[in-house]
Residue, then its C-alpha position, 0 to 999 in steps of 0.5 A: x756499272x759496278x759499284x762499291x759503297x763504304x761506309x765510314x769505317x770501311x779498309x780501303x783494301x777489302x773495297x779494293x779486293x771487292x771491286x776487282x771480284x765485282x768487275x771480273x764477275x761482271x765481265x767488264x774486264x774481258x769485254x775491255x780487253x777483247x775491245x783494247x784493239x780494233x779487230x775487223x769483222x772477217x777475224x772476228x768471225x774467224x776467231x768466234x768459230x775456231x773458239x765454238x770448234x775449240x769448245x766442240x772437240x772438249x765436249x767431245x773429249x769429256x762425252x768419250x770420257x764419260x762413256x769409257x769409264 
């Protein structure tokens, strides 16, 4: 749970600022949005080991990288 307190001479701007850095830091705002839908546990699966190749082949490229220069 994020929260913010104010005191009495807090801007309402700077909380807000405050709280949308807090959620996105958190990670409330991803989890929100990968749970907007119902995804069944087949695609699940299908989308969590295209992102470990995804992450894989841009590790790869970055070792290569480093190894050429």
């Amino acid at each position: 749970m994020v929260e913010i307190q104010l005191a009495e001479n807090d801007r309402l701007e700077w909380a807000l600022r405050q709280f949308r850095r807090r959620v996105l830091r958190s990670g409330l705002f991803k989890d929100m949005r990968r749970k907007r839908y119902y995804e069944k546990p087949s695609v699940a699966r299908k989308a969590k080991a295209k992102a470990a190749r995804r992450r894989q082949h841009k590790d790869r490229q970055r070792a290569a990288r480093r190894g050429a220069v």
